[in-house]
C-alpha positions, -999 to 999 in steps of 0.1 A, spaced: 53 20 -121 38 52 -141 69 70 -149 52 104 -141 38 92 -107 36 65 -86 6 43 -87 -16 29 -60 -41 2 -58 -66 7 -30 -69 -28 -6 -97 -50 -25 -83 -37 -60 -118 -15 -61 -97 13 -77 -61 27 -90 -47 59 -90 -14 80 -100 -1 105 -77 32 121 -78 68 107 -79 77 128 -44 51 119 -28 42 94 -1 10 74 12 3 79 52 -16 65 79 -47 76 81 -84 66 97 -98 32 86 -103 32 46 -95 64 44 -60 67 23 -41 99 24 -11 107 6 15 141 6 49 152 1 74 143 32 103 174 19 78 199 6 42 202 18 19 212 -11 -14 199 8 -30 166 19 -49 146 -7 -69 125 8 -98 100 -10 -123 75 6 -142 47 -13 -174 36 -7 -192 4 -26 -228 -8 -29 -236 -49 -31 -240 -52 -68 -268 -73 -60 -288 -44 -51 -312 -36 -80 -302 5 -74 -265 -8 -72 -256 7 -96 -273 44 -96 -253 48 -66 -225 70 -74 -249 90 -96 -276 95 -67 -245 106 -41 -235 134 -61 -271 144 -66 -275 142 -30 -245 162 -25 -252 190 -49 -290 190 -31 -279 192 1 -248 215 4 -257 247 -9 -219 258 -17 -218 223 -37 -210 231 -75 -212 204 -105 -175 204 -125 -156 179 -144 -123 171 -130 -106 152 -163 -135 125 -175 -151 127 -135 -186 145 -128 -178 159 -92 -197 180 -68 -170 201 -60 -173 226 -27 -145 239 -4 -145 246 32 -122 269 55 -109 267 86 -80 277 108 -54 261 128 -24 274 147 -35 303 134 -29 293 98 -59 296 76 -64 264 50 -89 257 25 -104 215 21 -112 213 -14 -142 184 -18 -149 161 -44 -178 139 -47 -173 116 -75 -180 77 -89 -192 54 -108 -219 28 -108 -215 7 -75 -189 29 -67 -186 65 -45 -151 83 -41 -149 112 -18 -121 133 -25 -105 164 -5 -74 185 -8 -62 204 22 -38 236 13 -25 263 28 -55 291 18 -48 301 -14 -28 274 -24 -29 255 -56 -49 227 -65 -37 214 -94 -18 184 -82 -52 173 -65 -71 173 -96 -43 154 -117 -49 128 -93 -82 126 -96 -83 129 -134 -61 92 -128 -82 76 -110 -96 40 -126 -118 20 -117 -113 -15 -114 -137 -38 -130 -146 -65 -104 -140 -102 -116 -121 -91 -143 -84 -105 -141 -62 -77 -145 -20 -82 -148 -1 -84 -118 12 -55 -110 40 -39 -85 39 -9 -66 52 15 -40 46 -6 -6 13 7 12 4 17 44 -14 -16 50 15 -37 38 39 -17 58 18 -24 91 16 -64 83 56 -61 77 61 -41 112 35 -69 131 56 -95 118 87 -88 122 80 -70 159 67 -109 165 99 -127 149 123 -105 169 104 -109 201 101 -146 198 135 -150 189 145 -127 221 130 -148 242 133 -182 227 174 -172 224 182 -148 244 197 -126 220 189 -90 202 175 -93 165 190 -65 148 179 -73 112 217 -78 103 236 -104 83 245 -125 115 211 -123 126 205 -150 94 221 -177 117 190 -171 149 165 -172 124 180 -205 108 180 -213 150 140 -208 149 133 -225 114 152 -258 133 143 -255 167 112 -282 167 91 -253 181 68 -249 153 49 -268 132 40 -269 96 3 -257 103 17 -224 119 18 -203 88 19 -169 106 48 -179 120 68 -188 92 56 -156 73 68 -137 97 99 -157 101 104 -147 63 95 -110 69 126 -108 94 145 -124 69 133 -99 43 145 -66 72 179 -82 65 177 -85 27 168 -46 27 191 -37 53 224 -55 38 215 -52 0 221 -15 -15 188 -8 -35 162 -39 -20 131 -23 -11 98 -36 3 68 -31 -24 30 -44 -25 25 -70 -49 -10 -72 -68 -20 -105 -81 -53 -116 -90 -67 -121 -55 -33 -115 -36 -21 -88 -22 14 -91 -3 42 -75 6 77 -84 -14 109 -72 -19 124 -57 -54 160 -44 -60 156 -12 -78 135 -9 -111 150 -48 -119 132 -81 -124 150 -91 -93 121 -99 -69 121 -117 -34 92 -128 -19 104 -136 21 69 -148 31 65 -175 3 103 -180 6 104 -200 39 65 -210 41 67 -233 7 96 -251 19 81 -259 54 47 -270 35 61 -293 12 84 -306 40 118 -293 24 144 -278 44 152 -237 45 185 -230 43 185 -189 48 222 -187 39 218 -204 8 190 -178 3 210 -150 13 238 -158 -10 215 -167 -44 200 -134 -41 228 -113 -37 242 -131 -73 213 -124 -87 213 -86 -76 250 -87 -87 238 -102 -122 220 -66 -129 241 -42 -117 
């Protein structure tokens, strides 16, 4: 993690950027990331990637010809340089609420590959913090193997945690009979489900999410344990990481390995490893 922002790693590794240490990635629309501060709105920064088949011979001219496009076609379009990017750079106004804002655009890439940026302020507000994260923005050479890498949770990670453990809870309401509360006694229905019988070793959903209910319980009883995105080659999963230590827990893996290779999952064994090793750090 950059120590003067946070970094982010778009879904497909296409590109990295840095944005600041108080802010936050939100929900937006599809492939569309957006990302603000919770405590003290400064503006949304929002950025959308789009990618032409390298196997197109104009591949890559792409990013070139969209901001020639953009400069041809929008009359208020200017051409700057945001740090080492060749934008075209317009703004738009509007009012809501009867609050008047400013969108700041930004029409940038490279080769295969098209960002479209926009800041949305209060009008007259700054727009400094936009272009320092545009001035980080990499991108990502495809094929190339890059080091794994750990940071804040995203959006999309946060919605595959919420699915699963929505589905471990339900199932183990109905299959028990009892509330899932993501507390340490919930560790002994979950051990219920692993032994019932009622799943097989081809479900893997199931005992991913099985291991995402365990992690709600890791995060909820351990001081400091919070969910993160791991980046790893090709995969891209949600983990768990106490603080700024080494101590990682990957819930997924944790109970799927053991089922696929036919061991047995003891998740009070778990429980009680990882808290010595969080203890072990602090």
């Amino acid at each position: 993690m950059n120590t003067k922002g946070k970094k982010f790693i778009s879904p497909g590794a296409w590109f990295s950027l840095v944005y600041p240490l108080d802010w936050c990635e939100f929900e937006d629309t599809e492939n569309t990331f957006l990302f603000y501060n919770p405590d003290k709105w400064t503006g949304n920064f929002r950025i959308s990637a789009f990618k032409a088949d390298p196997k197109l011979p104009e591949a890559m001219s792409y990013a070139k010809e969209a901001l020639e496009e953009e400069l041809r076609d929008n009359s208020s379009a200017v051409r700057i340089k945001v740090g080492e990017w060749d934008c075209a750079y317009s703004k738009e106004m509007f009012q809501e609420e009867g609050v008047y804002y400013t969108s700041h655009i930004w029409i940038t890439g490279r080769g295969n590959l098209v960002f479209e940026c926009s800041f949305t302020v209060a009008k007259g507000g700054n727009v400094k913090e936009a272009e320092t994260i545009l001035s980080s923005i990499e991108v990502r050479t495809e094929g190339k193997r890059y080091p794994k890498e750990i940071i804040p949770i995203r959006v999309l990670e946060i919605g595959e945690v919420n699915e699963a453990f929505e589905w471990a809870s339900s199932t183990v309401k109905k299959q028990l009979k009892k509330d899932f509360t993501s507390s340490a006694e919930d560790i002994v229905k979950l051990q219920q489900m692993i032994d019932s019988g009622n799943f097989n070793a081809k479900q893997r959903d199931a005992w991913y999410s099985f291991g995402i209910a365990f992690g709600t319980i890791l995060v909820n009883e351990i001081d400091g344990m919070e969910w993160v995105t791991v980046i790893d080659g090709n995969r891209e999963l949600p983990a768990l990481r106490f603080g700024e230590t080494d101590v990682m827990v990957y819930p997924q893996q944790l109970v799927w390995d053991k089922v696929k290779e036919g061991k047995s999952c003891h998740l009070q064994q778990e429980f009680e490893k990882i808290k010595e090793e969080v203890e072990k750090v602090i």
